[in-house]
C-alpha positions in Angstrom: -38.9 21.5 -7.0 -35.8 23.0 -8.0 -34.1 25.0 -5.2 -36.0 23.7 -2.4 -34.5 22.1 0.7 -35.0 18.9 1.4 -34.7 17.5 5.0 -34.6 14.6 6.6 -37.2 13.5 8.8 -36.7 13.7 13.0 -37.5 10.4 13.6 -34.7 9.3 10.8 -32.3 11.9 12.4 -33.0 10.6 15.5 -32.6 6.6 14.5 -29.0 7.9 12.8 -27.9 8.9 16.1 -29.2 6.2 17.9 -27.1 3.8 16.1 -24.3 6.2 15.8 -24.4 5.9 19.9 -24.8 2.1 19.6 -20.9 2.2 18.1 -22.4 1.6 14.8 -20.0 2.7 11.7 -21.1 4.9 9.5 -21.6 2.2 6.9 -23.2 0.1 9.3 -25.8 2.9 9.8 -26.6 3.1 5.5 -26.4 -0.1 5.4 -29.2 -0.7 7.7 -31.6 2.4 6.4 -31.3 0.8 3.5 -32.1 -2.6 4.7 -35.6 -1.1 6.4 -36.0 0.4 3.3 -36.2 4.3 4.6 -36.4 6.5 1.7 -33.4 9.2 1.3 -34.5 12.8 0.5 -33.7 12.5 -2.8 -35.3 9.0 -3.3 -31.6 7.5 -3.7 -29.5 5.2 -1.5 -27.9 5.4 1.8 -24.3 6.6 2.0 -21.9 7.0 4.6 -21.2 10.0 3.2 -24.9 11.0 4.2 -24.8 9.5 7.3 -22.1 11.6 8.2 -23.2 15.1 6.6 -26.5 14.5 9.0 -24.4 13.4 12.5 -22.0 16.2 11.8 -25.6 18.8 11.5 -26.2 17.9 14.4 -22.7 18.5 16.3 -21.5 14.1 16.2 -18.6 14.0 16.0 -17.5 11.4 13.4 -14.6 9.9 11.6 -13.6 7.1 9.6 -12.3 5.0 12.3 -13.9 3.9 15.3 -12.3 3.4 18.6 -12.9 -0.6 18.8 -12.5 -0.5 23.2 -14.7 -3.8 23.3 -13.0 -5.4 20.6 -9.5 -4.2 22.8 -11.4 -5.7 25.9 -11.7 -9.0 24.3 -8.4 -9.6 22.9 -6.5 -8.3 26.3 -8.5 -11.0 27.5 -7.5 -13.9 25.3 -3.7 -12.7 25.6 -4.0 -13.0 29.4 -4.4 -16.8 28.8 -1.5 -17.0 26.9 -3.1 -17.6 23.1 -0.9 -16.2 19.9 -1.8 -13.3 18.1 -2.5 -15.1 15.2 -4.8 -17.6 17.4 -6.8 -14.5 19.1 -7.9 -12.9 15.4 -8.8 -16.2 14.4 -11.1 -16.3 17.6 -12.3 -12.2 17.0 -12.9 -13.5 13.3 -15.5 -16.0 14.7 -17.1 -14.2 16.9 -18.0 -11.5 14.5 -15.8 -8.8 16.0 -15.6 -5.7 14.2 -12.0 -4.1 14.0 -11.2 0.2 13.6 -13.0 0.6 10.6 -16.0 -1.5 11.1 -14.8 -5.0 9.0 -14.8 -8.4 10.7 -10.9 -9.0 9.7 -8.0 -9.5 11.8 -4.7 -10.7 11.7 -1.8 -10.9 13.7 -0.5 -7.8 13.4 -4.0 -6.0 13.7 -4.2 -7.5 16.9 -0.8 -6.6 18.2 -1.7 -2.4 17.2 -4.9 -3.1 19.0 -3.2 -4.6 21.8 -0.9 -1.5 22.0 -3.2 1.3 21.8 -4.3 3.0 24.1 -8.0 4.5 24.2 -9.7 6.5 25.7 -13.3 5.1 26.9 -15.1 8.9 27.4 
């Protein structure tokens, strides 16, 4: 019907933030609606453009970047025994580790900004 509101259902709100919590990005998070095949309002696909429009309803706070502290964790770790920067994103490249904005891809130089940020864990 033209005009009417459509909403999302609770339990998909509630599965949004769930992953959203999890450190999930918000592409992640359509990717994986869309994967279980939950139905959008609309009948469409998942964006993170959607994902986002329903975290930010609800008072998430979101942005395009994430804060990657465990991918941080893990490459202070690997520096401490003396491996290159180039060595250490080849290791966070097999092991899957996801950098800022949620891709598995690293180089020497995205490891050396991770290694000199500073973030905030709260």
């Amino acid at each position: 019907m033209p005009g009417r509101k459509r909403e999302i259902p609770n339990d998909v709100r509630n599965f949004i933030v769930k992953l959203h919590k999890k450190g999930y990005t918000l592409q992640d998070i359509a990717d994986e609606l869309i994967r279980r095949k939950t139905p959008n309002v609309r009948g469409g696909r998942w964006y993170s453009a959607t994902i986002k429009a329903v975290l930010n309803q609800m008072g998430y706070e979101t942005s395009r970047y994430r804060k990657p502290i465990e991918a941080q964790k893990r490459a202070k770790d690997l520096r401490e025994t003396g491996l290159s920067l180039a060595k250490i994103a080849d290791i966070m490249m097999n092991e899957n580790i996801k950098n800022s904005m949620g891709r598995i891809k690293w180089d020497k130089n995205t490891v050396r900004v991770l290694l000199l940020r500073n973030f905030d864990e709260n």
